[in-house]
SEBA-221073 format. One line per field, with one value per residue: residue number from 1; residue in one letter; x, y, z of N, C-alpha, C in turn. Coordinates in pm, whole numbers, plus 50000, padded with zeros to 5 digits. Each point is the difference from the previous one (the first is absolute). Layout:
BEGIN
resi	NUM; ...
resn	A; ...
nX	X; ...
nY	Y; ...
nZ	Z; ...
caX	X; ...
caY	Y; ...
caZ	Z; ...
cX	X; ...
cY	Y; ...
cZ	Z; ...
# end
This chain:
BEGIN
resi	1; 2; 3; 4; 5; 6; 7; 8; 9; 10; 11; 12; 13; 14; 15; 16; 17; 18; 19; 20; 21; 22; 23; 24; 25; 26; 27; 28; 29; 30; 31; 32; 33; 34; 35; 36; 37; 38; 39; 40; 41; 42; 43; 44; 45; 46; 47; 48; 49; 50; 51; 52; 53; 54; 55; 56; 57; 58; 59; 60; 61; 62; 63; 64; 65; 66; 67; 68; 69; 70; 71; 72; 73; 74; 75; 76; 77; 78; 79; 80; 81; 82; 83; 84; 85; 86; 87; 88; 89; 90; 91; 92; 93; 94; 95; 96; 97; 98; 99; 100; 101; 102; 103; 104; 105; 106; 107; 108; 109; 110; 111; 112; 113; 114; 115; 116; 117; 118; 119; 120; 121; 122; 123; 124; 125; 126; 127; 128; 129; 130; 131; 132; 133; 134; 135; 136; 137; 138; 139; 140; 141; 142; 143; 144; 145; 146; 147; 148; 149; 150; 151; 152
resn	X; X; X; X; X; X; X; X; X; X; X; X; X; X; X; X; X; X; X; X; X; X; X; X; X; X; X; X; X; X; X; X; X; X; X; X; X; X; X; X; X; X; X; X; X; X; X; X; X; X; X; X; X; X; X; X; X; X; X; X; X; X; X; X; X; X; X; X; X; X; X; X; X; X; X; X; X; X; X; X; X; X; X; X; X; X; X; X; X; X; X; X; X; X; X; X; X; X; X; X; X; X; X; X; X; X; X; X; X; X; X; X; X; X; X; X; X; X; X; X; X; X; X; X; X; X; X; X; X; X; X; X; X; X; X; X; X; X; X; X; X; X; X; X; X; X; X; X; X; X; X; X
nX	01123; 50027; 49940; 49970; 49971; 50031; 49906; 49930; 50032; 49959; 49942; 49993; 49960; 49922; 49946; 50031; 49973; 49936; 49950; 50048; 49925; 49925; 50059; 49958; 49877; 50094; 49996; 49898; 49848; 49937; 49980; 50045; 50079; 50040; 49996; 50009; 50141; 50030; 49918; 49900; 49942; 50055; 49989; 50124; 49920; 50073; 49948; 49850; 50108; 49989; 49930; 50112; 49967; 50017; 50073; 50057; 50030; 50040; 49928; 49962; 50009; 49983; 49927; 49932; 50002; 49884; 49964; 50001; 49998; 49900; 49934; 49958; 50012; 49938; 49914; 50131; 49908; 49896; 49964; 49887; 49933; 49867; 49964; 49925; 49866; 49935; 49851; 49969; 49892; 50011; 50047; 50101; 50057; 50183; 50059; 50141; 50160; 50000; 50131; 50147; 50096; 49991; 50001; 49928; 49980; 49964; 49905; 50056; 50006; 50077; 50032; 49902; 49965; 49945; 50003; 49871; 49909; 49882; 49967; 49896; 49879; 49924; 49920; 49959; 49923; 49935; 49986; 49917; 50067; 50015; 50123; 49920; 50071; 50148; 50028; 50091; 50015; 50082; 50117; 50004; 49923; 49932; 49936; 49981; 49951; 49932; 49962; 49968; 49828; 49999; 49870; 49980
nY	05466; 50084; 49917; 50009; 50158; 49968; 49879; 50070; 50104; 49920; 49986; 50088; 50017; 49881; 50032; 50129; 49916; 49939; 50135; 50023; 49886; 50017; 50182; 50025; 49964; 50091; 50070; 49941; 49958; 50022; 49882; 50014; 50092; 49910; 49872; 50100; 50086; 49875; 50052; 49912; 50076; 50050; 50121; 49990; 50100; 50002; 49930; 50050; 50089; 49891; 49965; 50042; 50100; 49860; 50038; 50132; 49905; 49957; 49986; 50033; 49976; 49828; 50068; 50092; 49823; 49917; 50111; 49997; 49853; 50008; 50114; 49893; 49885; 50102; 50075; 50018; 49989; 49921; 50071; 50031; 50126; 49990; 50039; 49906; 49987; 49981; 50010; 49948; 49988; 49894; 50199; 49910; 50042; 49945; 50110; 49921; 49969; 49884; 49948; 50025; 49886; 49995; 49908; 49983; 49910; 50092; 49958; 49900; 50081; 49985; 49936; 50163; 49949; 50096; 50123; 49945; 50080; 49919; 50084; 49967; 49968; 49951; 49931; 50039; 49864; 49979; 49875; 50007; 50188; 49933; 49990; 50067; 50157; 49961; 50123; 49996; 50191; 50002; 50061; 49895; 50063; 50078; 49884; 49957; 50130; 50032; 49911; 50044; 49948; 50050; 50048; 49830
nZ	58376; 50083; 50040; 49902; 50036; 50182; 49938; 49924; 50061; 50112; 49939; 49997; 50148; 50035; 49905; 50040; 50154; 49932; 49979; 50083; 50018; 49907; 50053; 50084; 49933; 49896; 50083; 50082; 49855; 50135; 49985; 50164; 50002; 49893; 50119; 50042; 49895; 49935; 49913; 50048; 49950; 50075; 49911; 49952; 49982; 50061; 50061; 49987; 50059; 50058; 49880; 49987; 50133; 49968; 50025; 49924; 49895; 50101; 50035; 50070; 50067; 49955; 49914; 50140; 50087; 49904; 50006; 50102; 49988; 49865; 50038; 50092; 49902; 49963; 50092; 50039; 50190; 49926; 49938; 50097; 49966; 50072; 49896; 49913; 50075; 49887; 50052; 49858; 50020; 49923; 49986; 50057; 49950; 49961; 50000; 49950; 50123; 49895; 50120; 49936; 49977; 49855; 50073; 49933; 49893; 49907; 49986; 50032; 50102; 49972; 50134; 50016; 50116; 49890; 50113; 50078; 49924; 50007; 49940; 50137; 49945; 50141; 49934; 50151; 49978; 50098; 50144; 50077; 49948; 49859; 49971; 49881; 49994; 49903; 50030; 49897; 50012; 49936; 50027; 49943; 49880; 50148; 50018; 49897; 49944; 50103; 49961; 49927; 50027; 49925; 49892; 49877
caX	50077; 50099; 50018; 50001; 50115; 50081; 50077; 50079; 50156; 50067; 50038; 50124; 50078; 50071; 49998; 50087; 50060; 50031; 50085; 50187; 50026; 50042; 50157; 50094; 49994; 50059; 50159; 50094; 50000; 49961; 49855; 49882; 49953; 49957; 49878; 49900; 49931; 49987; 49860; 50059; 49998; 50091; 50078; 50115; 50001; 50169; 50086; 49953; 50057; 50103; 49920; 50127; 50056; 49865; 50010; 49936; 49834; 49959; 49912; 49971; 50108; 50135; 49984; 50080; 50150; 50106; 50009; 50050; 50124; 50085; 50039; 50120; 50119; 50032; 50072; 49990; 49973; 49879; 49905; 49862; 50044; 49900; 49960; 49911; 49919; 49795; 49964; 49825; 49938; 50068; 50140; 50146; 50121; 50092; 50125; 50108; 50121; 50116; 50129; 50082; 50142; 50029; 50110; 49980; 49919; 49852; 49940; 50127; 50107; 50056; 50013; 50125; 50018; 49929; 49880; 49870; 49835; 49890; 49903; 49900; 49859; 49923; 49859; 49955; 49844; 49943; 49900; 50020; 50144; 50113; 50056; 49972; 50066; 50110; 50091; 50093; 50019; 50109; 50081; 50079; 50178; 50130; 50051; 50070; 50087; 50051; 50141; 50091; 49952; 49963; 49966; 50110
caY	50062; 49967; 49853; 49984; 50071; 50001; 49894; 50026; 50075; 49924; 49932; 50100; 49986; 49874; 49962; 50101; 49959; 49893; 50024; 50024; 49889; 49955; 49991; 49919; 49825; 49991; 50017; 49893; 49891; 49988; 49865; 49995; 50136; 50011; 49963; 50066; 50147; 49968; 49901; 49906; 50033; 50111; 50008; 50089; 50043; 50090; 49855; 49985; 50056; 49945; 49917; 49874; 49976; 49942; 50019; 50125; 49987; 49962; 50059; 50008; 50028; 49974; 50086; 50043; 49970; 49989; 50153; 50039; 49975; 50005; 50115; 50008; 49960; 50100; 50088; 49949; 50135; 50014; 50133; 50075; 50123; 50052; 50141; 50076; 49882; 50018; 49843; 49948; 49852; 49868; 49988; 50081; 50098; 50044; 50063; 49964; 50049; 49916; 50082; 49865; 49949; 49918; 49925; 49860; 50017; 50068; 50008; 49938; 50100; 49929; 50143; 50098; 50039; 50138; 50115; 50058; 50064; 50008; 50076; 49936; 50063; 49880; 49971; 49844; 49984; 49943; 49985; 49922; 49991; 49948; 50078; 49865; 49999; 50122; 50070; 50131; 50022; 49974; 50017; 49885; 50093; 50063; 49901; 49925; 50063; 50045; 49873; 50052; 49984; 50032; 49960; 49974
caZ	49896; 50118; 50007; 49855; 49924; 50057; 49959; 49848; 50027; 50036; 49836; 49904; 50035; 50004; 49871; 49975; 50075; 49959; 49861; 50121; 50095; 49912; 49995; 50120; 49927; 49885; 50049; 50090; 50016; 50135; 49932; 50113; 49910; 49891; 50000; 50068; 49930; 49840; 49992; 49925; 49860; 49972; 49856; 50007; 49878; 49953; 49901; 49860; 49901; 50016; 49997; 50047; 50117; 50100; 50204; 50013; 49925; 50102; 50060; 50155; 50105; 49975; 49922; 50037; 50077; 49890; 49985; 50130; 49991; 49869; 50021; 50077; 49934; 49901; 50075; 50153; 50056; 49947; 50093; 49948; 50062; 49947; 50029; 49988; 50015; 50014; 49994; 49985; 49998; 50016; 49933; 49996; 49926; 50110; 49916; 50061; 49894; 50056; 49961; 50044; 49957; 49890; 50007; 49899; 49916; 50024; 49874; 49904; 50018; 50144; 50062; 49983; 50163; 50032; 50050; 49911; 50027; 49928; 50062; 49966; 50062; 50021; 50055; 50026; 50056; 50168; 49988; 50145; 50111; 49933; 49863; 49926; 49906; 50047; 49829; 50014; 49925; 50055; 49886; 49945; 49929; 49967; 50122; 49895; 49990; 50130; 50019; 49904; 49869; 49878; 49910; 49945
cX	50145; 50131; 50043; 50140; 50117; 50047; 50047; 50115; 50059; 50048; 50073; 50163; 50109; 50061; 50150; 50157; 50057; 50092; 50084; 50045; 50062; 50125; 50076; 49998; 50064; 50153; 50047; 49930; 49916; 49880; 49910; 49920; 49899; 49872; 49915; 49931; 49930; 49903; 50057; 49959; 50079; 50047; 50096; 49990; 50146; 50039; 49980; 50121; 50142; 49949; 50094; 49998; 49861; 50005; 49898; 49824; 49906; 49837; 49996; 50169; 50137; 50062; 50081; 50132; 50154; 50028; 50097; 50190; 50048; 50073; 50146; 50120; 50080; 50053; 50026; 50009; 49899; 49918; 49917; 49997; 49850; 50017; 49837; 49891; 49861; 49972; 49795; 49923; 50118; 50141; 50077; 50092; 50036; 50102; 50089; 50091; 50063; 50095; 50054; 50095; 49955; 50093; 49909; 49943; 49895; 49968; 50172; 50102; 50094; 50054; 50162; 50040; 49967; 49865; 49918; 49911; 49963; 49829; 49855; 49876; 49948; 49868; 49971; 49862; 49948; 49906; 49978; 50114; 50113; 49998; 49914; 50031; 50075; 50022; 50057; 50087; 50191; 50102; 50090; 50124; 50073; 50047; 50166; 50127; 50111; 50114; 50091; 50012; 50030; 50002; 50085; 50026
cY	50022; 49893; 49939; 50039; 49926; 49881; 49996; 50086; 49844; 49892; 50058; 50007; 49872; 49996; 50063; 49924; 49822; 50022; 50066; 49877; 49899; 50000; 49934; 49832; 50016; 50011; 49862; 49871; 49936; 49912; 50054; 50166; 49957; 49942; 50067; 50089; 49986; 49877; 49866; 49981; 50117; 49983; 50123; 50051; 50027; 49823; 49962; 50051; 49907; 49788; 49844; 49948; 49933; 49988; 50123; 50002; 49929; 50030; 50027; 50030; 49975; 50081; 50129; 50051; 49975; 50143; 50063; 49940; 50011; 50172; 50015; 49936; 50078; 50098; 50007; 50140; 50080; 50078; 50061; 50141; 50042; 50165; 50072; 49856; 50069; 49898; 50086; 49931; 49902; 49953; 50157; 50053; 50050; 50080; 49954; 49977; 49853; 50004; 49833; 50012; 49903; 49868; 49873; 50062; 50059; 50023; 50025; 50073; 49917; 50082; 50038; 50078; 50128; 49966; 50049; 50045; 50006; 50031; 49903; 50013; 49827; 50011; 49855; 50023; 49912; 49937; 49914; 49992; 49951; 50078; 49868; 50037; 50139; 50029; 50134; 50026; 50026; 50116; 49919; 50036; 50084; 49918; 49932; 50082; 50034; 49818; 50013; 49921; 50053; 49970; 49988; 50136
cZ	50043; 49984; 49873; 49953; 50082; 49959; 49855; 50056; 50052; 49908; 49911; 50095; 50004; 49828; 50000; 50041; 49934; 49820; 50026; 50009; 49827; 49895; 50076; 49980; 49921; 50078; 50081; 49958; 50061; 49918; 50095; 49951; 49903; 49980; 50099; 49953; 49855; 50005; 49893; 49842; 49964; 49852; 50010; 49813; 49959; 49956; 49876; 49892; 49953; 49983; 50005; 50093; 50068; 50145; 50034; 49967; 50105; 50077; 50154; 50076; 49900; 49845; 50033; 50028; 49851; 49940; 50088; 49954; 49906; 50033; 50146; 49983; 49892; 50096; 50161; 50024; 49935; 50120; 49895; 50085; 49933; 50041; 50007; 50019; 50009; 49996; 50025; 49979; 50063; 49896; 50032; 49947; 50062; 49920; 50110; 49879; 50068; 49955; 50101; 49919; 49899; 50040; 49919; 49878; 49986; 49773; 49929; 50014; 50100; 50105; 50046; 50108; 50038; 50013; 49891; 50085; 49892; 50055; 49889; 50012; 49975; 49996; 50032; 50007; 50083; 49922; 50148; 50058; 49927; 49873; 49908; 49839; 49979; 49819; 50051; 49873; 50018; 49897; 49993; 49921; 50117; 50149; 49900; 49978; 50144; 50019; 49854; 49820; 49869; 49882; 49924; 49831
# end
């Protein structure tokens, strides 16, 4: 019993540790990252929201990676700042705030060389050690607003 529990904590633990590891795949990119931590059926529910972009619609790693850059060509000095990480069974939720420099395009805004934070909550779900699927909840209006959007 022991034994059990010490490898389910040890599973929560690694789980905890690879959905850190998966900001850090969004900030630099890293394919060798991506194919280690992201299963190869991996689905990125947050692309679904965006049914144009067939790079993102992607499945497994390169799904991902097309995520990672569409977000780092939009903002340079892209950073993740978790604050808050549970993790049960074979899913994670992470509260974090990404923050960076607007210097490209982002949902048609073009860019406007300001400072942002946007505060986020992730759920990923495992499965043999890989992310095999991600969503999040995001504030988008007041990310939009914070580069200097507004409604027409």
């Amino acid at each position: 019993m022991t034994r059990n529990r010490n490898s389910a904590a040890h599973r929560l633990l690694l789980n905890k540790q690879i959905a850190a590891q998966s900001f850090r795949l969004i900030e630099t990119g890293d394919p060798v990252l991506a194919a280690r931590i992201v299963a190869p059926a991996f689905v990125n529910r947050e692309a679904e929201d965006d049914p144009g972009d067939a790079a993102r619609q992607q499945r497994g790693p390169a799904g991902f990676l097309a995520t990672a850059t569409w977000l780092r060509n939009a903002f340079a000095g892209l950073r993740f700042e978790e604050q808050v990480v549970a993790a049960e069974g074979n899913v994670v939720v992470v509260a974090a705030t990404m923050c960076g420099l607007h210097a490209g395009t982002f949902q048609g805004v073009p860019a406007t060389g300001k400072d942002f934070s946007q505060k986020q909550l992730h759920v990923f779900w495992f499965a043999a050690g890989r992310i095999v699927e991600h969503r999040a909840l995001r504030d988008d209006l007041g990310l939009l607003l914070q580069l200097g959007w507004r409604p027409a």
